[in-house]
C-alpha positions in Angstrom: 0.0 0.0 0.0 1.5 3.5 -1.3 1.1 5.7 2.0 -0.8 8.6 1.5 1.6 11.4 1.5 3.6 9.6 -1.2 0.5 9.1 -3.1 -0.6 12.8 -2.7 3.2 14.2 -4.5 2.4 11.2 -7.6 -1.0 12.6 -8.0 0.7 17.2 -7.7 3.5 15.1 -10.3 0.7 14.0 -13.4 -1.5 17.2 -12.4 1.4 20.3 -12.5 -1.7 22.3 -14.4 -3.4 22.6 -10.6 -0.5 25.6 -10.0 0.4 26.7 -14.1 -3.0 26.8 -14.9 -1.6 25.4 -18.6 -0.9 22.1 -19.9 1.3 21.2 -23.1 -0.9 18.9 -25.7 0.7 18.7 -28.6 -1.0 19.2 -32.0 -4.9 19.4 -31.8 -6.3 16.6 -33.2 -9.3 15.9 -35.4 -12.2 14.2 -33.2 -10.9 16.9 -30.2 -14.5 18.4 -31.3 -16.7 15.7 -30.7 -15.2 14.3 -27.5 -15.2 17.6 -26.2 -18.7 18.1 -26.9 -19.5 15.0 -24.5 -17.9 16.4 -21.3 -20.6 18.4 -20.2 -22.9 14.7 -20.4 -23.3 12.1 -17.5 -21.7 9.0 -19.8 -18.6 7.3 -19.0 -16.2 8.0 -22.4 -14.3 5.4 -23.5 -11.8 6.3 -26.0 -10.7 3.3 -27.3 -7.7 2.4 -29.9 -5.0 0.9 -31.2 -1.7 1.6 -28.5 0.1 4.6 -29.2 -2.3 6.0 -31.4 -2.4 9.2 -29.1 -4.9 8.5 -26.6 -3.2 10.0 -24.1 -2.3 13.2 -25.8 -6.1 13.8 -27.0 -6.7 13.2 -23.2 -4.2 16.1 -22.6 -5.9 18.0 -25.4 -9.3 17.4 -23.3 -7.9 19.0 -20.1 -6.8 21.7 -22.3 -9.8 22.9 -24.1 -11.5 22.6 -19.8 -8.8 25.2 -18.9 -8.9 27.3 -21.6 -12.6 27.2 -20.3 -12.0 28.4 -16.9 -12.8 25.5 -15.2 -10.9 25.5 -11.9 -7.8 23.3 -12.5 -8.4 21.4 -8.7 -11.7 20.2 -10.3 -9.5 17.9 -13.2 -7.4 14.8 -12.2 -5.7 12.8 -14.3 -3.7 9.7 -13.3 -2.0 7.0 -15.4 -2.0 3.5 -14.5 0.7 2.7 -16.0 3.0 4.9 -13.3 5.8 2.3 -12.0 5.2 2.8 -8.6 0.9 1.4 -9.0 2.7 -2.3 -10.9 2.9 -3.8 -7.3 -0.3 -1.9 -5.7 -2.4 -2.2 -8.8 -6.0 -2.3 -7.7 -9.6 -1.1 -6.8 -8.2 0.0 -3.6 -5.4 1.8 -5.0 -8.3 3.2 -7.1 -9.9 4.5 -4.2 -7.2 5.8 -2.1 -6.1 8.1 -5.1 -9.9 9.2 -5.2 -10.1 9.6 -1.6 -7.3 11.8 -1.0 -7.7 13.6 -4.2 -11.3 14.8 -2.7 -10.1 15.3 0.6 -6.7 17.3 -0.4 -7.5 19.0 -3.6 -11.2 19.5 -4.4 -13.5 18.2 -1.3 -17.2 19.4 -3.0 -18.4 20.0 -6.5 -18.8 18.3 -9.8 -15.3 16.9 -11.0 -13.5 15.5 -13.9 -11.9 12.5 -13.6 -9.0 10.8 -16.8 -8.1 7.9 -16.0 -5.5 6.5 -18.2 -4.3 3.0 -18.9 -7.0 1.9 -16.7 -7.0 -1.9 -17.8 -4.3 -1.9 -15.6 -6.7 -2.2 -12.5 -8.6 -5.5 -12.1 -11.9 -4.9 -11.8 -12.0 -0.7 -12.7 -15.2 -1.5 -14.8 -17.8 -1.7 -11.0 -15.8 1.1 -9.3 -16.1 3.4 -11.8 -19.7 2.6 -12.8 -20.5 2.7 -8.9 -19.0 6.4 -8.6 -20.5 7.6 -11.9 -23.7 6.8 -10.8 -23.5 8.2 -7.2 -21.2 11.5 -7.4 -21.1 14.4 -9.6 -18.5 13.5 -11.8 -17.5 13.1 -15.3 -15.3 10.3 -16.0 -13.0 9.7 -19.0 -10.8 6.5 -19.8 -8.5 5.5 -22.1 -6.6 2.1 -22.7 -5.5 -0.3 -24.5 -8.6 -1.8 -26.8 -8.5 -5.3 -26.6 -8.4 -4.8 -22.4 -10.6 -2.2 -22.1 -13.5 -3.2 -24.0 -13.4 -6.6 -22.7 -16.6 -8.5 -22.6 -17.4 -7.4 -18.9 -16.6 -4.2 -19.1 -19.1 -3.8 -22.1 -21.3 -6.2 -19.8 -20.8 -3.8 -16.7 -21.1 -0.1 -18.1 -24.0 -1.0 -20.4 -26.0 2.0 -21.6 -24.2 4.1 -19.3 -20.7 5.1 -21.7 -19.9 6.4 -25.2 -16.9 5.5 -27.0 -14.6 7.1 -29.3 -11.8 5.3 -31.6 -9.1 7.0 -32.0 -6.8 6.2 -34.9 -2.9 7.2 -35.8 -2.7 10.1 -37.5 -5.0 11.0 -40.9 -3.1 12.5 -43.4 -4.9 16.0 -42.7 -3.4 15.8 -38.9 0.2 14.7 -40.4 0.2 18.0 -42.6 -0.6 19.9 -39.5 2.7 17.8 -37.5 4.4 19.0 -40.5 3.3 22.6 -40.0 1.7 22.2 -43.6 -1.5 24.1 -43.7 -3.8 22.9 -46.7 -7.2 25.0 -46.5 -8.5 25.7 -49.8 -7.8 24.0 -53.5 -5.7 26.7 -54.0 -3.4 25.9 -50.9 -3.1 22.1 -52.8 -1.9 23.2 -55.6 0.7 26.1 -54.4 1.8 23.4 -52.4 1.6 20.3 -54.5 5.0 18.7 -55.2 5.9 19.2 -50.7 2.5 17.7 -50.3 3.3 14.8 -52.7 6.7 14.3 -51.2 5.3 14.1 -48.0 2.0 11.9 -49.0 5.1 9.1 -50.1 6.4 9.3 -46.2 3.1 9.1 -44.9 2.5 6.0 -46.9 5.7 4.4 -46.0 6.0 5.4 -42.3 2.6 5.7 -41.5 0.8 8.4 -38.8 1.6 7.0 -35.3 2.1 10.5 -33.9 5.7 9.5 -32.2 6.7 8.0 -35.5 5.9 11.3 -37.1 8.2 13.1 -35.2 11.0 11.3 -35.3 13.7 12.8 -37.6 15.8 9.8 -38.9 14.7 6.7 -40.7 16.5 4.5 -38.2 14.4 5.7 -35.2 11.3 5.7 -36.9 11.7 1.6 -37.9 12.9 1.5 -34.2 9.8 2.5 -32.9 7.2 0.7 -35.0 9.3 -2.3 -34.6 8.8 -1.8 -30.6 5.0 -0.9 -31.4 4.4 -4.2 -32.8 6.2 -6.0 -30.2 4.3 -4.4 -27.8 1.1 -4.5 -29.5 1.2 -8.4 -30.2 3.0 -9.7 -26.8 0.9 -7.5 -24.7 -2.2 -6.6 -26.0 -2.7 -10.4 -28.3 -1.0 -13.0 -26.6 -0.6 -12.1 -23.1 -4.1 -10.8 -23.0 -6.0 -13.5 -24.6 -3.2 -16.1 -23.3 -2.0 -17.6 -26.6 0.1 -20.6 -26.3 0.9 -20.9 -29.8 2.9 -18.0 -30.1 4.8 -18.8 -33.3 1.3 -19.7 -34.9 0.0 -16.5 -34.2 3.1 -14.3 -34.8 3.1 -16.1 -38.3 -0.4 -15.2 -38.5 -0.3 -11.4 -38.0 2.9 -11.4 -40.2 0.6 -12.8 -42.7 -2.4 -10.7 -42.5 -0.4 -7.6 -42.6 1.5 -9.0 -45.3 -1.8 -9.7 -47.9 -3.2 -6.2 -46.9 -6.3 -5.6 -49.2 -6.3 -9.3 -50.7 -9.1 -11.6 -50.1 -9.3 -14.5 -47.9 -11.4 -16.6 -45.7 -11.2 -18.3 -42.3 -10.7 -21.6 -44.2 -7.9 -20.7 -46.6 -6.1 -19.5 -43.1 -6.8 -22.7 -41.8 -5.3 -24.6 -45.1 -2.6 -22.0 -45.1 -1.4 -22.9 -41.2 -2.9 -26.3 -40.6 -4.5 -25.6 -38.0 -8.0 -26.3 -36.5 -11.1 -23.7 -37.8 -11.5 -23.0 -34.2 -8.1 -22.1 -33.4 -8.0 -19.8 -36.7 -11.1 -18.0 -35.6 -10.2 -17.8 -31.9 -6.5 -16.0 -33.2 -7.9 -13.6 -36.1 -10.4 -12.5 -33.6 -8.0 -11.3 -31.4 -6.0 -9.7 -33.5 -8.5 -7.3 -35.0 -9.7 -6.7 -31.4 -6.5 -4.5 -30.7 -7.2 -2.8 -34.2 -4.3 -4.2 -35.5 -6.2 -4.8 -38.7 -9.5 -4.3 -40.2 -11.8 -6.9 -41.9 -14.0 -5.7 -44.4 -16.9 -7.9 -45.0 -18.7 -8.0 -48.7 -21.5 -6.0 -49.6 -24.6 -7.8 -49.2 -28.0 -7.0 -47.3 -27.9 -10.2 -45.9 -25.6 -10.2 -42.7 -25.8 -14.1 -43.1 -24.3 -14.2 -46.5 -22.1 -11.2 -45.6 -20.3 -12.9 -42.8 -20.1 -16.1 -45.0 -18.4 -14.9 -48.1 -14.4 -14.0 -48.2 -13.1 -10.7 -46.7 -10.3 -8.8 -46.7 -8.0 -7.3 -44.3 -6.1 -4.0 -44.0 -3.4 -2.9 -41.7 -4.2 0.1 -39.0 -1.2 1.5 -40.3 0.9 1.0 -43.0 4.0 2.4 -41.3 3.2 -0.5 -38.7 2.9 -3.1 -41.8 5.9 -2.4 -44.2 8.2 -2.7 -41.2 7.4 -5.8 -40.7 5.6 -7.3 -43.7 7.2 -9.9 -45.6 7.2 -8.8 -48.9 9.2 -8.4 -51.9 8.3 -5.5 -53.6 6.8 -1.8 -52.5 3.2 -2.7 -53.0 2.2 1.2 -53.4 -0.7 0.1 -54.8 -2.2 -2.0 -51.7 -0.6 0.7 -49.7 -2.6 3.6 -50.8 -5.7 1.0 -50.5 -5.4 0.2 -47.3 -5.2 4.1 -46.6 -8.4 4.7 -48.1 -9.7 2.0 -46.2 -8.6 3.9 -42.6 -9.6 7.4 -43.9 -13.2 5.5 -44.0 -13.1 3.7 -41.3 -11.8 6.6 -39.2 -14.4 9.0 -40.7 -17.1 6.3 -39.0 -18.6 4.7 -42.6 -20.0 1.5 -42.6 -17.6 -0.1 -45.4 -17.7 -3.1 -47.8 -16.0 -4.5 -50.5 -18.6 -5.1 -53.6 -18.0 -8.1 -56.4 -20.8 -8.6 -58.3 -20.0 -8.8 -61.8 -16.5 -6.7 -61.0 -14.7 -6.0 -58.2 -15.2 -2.8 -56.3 -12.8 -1.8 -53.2 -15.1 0.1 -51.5 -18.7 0.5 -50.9 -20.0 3.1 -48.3 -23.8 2.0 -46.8 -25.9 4.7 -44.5 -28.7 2.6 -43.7 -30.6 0.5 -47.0 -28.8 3.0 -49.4 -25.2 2.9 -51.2 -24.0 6.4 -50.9 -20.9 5.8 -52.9 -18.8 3.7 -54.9 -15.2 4.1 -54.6 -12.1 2.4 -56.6 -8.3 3.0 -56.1 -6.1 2.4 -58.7 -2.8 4.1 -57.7 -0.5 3.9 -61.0 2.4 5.6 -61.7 1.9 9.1 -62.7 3.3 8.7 -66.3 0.1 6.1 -66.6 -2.4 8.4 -68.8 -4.7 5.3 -69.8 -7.1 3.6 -66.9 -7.4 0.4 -67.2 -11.2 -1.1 -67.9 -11.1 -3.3 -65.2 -11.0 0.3 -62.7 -14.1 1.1 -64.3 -16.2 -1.9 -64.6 -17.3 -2.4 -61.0 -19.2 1.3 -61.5 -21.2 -0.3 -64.3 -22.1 -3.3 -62.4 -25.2 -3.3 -59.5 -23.7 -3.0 -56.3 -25.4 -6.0 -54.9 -26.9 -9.2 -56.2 -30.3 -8.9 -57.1 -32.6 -11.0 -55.7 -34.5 -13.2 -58.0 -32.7 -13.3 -60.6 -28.9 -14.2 -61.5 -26.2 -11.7 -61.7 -23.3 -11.1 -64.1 -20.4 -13.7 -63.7 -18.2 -12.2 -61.2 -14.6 -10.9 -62.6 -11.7 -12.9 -61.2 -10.8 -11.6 -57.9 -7.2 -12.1 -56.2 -7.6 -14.3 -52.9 -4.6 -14.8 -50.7 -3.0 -18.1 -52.5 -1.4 -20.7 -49.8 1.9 -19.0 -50.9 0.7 -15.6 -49.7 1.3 -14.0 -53.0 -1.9 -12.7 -54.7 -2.6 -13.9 -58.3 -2.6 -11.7 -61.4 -4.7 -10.9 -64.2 -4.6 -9.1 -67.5 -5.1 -5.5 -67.6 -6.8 -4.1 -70.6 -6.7 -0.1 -71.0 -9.5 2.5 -72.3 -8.5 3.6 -75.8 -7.0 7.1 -75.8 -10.2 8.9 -76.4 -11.2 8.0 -73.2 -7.8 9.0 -70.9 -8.7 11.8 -68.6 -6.3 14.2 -68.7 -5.6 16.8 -65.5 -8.1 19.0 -65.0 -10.8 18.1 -67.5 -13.3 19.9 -67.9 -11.7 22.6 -65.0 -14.7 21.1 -62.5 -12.0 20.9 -59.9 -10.6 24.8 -60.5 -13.2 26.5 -58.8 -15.2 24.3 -56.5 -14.0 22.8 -53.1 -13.4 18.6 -53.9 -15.6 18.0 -50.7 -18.3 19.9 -52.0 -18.1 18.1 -55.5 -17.7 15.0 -54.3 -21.0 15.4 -52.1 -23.3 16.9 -54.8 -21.8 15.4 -57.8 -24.3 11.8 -58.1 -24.5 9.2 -60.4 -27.3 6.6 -62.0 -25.9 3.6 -63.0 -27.4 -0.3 -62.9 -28.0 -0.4 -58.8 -31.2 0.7 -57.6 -29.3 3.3 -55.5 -28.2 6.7 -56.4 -24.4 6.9 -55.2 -21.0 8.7 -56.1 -18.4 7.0 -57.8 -14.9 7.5 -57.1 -12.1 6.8 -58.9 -9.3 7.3 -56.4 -5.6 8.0 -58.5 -1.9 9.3 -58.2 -2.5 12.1 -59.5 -5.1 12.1 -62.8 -8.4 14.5 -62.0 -11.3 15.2 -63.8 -15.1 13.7 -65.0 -15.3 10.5 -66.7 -18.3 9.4 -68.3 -20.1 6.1 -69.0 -23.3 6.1 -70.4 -25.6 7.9 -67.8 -22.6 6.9 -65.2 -19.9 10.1 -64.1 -17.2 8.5 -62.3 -14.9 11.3 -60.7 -11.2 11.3 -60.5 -9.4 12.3 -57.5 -6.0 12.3 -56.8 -5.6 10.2 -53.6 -3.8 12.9 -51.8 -6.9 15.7 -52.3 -8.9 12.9 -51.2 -7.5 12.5 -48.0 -7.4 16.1 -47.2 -10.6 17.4 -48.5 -12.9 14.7 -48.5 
């Protein structure tokens, strides 16, 4: 037991802010906004995330925005549970005592903010904090590492009674702004275009864990995610969900990172490690419970068939997968995929793949309706001609329609038992068709996010939707038929959609 005194300096130690008044928070991020927007409400917040995606920092930010508020700084304590003198002493009664003297020392009466960090770290947090939420006046915000803190109990035990927030590494926007890049207006873009390109290639190799960001040399930055994924799978995936079959797994998140954006199935994994179904399932699902990857289901309307068919994967970060991916080539193309695929996911759309008829990497769904219909198809920028098979999935319905049978279904790459996707013929538009930079000069005057929302499209589905053809760097309108497909290069994307 940590005697009180000693307890009391820890607590003036993470809490400096009680006699500066200020605290240092690093660059604002992006959902700052909406968590902040929640403090005033009687929910526990969860913020919930990959580790060292900046949990803590948006934390900081939190306290920040409360001071810059005048809120009394005695009325905000914030403790992490990660502090090496709590390891031995880790507990509900270590909970309390810091609660205890932090009411009795520092702010006796009143409503309060309490920011718990790390709290996994404290067996049985999930009925002490509910109990205090629903008896004091306080507002109480936690952080920690995913696949701990949103354990079945705790969902069990703070039922109705939390929001959550996940918090991602850093979108490109936010790694402009660690940059000191400011990007506003169309006209920003393209003043700045060849920095912001140069810089778009180290986000996509290096990735937007905030840390990594900031480091300077090359070395230090594959240091880090190299101790991020050690971390991430020894702590958080095996030790967690006590895995005894530690090569199996290793192998196994090697693998999924590896085949980011390809198509697979719980029983090519099986074939692929020869292991039991059960033992493939148990493993892949806790993986993607420390958002290590995604898996994005097919489209369908039916979550039977949609939890039947193949998925794929996608890494949380591809900084965290090309350093240790086993692969043999720079796979920019599956790279700036699997970034589209987070700058969805982090954005909160419900995402699927579609391939009916042809393949389409990305569907977005709000509700019964396909709001859009997005392909990436990141060439080299000396490519003028797309090839057809970019185009065809935004010909083809979205879905299979029921009661009658669909359009064969173009060959699709699926994971092989080597872990080396297959290959198929690419056949490209004649010239006429090439767009060119700029066409039409739809993207000279008009914000992209404001064209990308009105711009709409009626092509085979039932649904009225957007389709995007995400590329290095061609723009413009193209048209099939009654279908306009826009081009985007995936850089404006990122930062404007």
């Amino acid at each position: 037991m940590i005697e009180s005194g000693k307890l009391l300096d820890i607590l003036h130690n993470y809490n400096k802010f009680w006699m500066t008044g200020r605290i240092e928070s690093g660059v604002r991020r992006d959902i700052l906004d909406a968590c902040v927007r929640q403090l005033d409400s009687r929910e526990i917040l969860l913020l919930k995330g990959i580790r060292r995606s900046g949990k803590s920092t948006l934390m900081a930010q939190m306290i920040g925005v409360l001071l810059e508020k005048s809120e009394q700084p005695a009325r905000i304590l914030r403790i992490s549970f990660e502090e090496p003198l709590f390891s031995a002493a880790a507990s509900i009664d270590l909970l309390e005592n810091i609660y205890r003297i932090y009411r009795e020392r520092v702010c006796p009466t009143g409503r309060c903010y309490l920011f718990l960090d790390e709290i996994q770290n404290i067996p049985g947090w999930e009925r002490w904090v509910r109990g205090r939420s629903e008896t004091e006046d306080l507002k109480v915000i936690l952080t920690g590492s995913s696949s701990q803190l949103l354990s079945r109990e705790a969902g069990t035990k703070l039922t109705g009674r939390h929001l959550s927030f996940e918090v991602y590494p850093l979108s490109f926007q936010e790694f402009l702004r660690f940059r000191k890049i400011s990007v506003r207006s169309r006209a920003d873009y393209s003043g700045q275009k060849p920095l912001i390109r140069n810089f778009f290639a180290e986000y996509l190799r290096y990735g937007g864990f905030p840390e990594v960001v900031l480091k300077e040399s090359v070395e230090d930055k594959e240091l880090l995610l190299r101790q991020y994924f050690e971390d991430i799978l020894y702590r958080d995936v095996v030790s967690r969900n006590e895995i005894r079959d530690v090569v199996t797994m290793k192998n196994l998140v090697v693998y999924l990172l590896t085949n980011t954006g390809r198509l697979t199935s719980i029983s090519s994994l099986k074939k692929v490690f020869g292991v039991s179904q059960d033992k493939i399932e148990n493993y892949t699902a806790a993986i993607m419970e420390t958002y290590l990857v995604h898996r994005l289901p097919k489209f369908s309307f039916s979550m039977k068939k949609s939890l039947r068919d193949r998925f794929k994967v996608y890494a949380i970060d591809t900084g965290l997968r090309n350093r240790v991916a086993f692969s043999f080539s720079e796979d920019s193309g599956w790279l700036a995929e699997n970034v589209v695929m987070n700058h969805l996911k982090a954005g909160g759309d419900e995402i699927y793949y579609a391939g009916n008829g042809a393949e389409t990497d990305f569907v977005v769904r709000e509700r019964q309706r396909v709001t859009k219909r997005i392909q990436v198809w990141y060439a080299d920028p000396a490519e003028t001609m797309i090839p057809e098979r970019e185009l065809l999935g935004f010909t083809a319905p979205a879905i299979e329609k029921t009661g009658g049978s669909a359009a064969p279904a173009a060959p699709a790459e699926e994971i092989s038992p080597e872990g080396v996707a297959g290959e198929s013929e690419v056949n490209s538009m004649h010239p006429d068709n090439v767009i060119s930079n700029g066409l039409d000069g739809r993207f000279g005057t008009e914000s992209v996010a404001d064209l990308v929302r009105n711009l709409h499209s009626v092509g085979d589905a039932a649904e009225t939707c957007s389709n995007l053809l995400i590329t290095n760097d061609l723009e413009g309108i193209r048209r099939l038929g009654n279908t306009e497909i826009i081009c985007i290069p995936l850089p404006l994307f990122l930062i404007f959609n």
